[in-house]
C-alpha positions as CSV (number, residue, x, y, z in Angstrom):
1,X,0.0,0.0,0.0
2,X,1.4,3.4,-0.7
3,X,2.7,6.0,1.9
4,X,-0.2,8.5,2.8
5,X,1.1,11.6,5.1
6,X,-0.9,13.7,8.0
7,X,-0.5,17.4,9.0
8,X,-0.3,17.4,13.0
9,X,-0.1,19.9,15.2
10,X,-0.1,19.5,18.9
11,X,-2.5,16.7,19.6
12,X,-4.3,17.9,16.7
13,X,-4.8,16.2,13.0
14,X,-5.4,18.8,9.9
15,X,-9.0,18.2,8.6
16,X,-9.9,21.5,6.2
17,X,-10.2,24.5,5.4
18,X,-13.0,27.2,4.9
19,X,-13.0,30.6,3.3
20,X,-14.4,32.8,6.2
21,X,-16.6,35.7,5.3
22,X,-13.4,38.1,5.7
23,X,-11.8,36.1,2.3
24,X,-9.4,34.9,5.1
25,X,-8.8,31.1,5.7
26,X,-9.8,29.3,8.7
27,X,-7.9,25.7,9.2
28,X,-9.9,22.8,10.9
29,X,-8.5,20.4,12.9
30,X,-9.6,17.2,14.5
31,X,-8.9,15.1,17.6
32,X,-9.6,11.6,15.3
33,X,-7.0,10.4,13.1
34,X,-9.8,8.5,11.2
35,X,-11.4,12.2,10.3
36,X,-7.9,14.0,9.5
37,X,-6.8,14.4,5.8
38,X,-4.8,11.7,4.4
39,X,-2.5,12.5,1.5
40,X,-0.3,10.6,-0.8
41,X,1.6,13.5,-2.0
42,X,4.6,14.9,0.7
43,X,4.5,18.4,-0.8
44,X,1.3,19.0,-0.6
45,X,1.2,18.1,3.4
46,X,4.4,19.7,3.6
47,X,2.7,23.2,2.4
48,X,0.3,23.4,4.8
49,X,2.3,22.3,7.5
50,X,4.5,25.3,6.9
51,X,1.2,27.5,6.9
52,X,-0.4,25.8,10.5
53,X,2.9,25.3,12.1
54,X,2.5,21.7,11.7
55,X,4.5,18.6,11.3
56,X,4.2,16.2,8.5
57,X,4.1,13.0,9.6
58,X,3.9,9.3,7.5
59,X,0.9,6.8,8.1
60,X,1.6,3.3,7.4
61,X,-1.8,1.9,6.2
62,X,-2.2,-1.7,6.6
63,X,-4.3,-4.0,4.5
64,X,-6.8,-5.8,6.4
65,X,-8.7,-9.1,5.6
């Protein structure tokens, strides 16, 4: 199964993010692993770690039968 990567910051997993009615952006995060956003691409993670002050971190997904 391919790598998949996960913003985190703190005790805290990136979910989204809205537009706010200021045009600003608003970055929600999540307790649950199982509700964060999992990505396949580094960069992308790696971008808006740099914008949270988050750490990119790797998930290794297991097949289950």
């Amino acid at each position: 199964m391919e790598n998949v990567y996960v913003v985190r910051l703190g005790n805290l997993y990136y979910q989204r993010r809205n537009l706010s009615i200021t045009n600003n952006y608003r970055y929600k995060m999540t307790d649950n692993l199982n509700d964060a956003i999992l990505s396949e691409s580094f960069d992308d993670v790696k971008k808006i770690a740099e914008i949270i002050g988050g750490k990119v971190y790797k998930v290794n997904l297991e097949e289950v039968e």
